[in-house]
C-alpha positions in Angstrom: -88.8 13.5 3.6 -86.8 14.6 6.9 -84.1 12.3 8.1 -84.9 10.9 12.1 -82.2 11.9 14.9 -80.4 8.3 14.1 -80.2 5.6 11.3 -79.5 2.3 11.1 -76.8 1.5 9.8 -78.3 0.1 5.9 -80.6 3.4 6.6 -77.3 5.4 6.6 -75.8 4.0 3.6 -79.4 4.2 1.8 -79.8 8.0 2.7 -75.4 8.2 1.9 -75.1 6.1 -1.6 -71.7 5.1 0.2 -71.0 1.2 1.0 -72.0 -0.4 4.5 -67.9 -1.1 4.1 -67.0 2.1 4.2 -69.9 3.5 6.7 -68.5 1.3 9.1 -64.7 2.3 8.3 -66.1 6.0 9.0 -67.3 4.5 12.2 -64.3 2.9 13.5 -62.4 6.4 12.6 -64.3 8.4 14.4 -65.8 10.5 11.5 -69.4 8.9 11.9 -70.6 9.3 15.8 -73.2 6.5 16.9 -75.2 5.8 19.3 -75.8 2.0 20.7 -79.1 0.6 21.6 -80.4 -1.3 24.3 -80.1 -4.6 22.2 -76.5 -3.9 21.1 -77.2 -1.9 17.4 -75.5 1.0 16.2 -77.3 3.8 15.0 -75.6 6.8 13.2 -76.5 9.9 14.4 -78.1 12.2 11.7 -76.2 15.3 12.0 -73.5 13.2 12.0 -73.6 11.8 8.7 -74.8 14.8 7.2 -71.5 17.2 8.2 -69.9 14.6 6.4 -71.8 14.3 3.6 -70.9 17.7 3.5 -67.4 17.0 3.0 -68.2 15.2 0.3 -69.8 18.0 -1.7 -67.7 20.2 -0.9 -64.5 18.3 -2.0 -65.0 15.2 -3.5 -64.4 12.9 -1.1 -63.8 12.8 3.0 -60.7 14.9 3.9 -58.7 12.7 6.4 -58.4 15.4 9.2 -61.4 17.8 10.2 -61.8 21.2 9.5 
């Protein structure tokens, strides 16, 4: 299955296995870019979540400074 341009957000932690919590702390700090809809949602962009997903496999958990 491919993953669309943006999620919402219980999409995001679905396709993550992290908590809506902590999608939304990733938000606020700027590691998760979204985009907002004409009704007022937030959607996570995919490419987004995936480089940080990345982080994750790669070391355990999200570094707090990017690469």
């Amino acid at each position: 299955m491919t993953m669309p341009k943006s999620l919402l957000i219980t999409a995001a932690v679905a396709w993550s296995g992290l908590s809506r919590r902590t999608i939304y702390y990733y938000i606020k700090s700027g590691r998760l870019t979204t985009i907002r809809t004409p009704c007022g949602s937030h959607r996570v962009l995919s490419e987004s979540l995936r480089d940080l997903m990345k982080h994750y496999v790669r070391y355990g958990r999200v570094r707090s400074t990017h690469p």
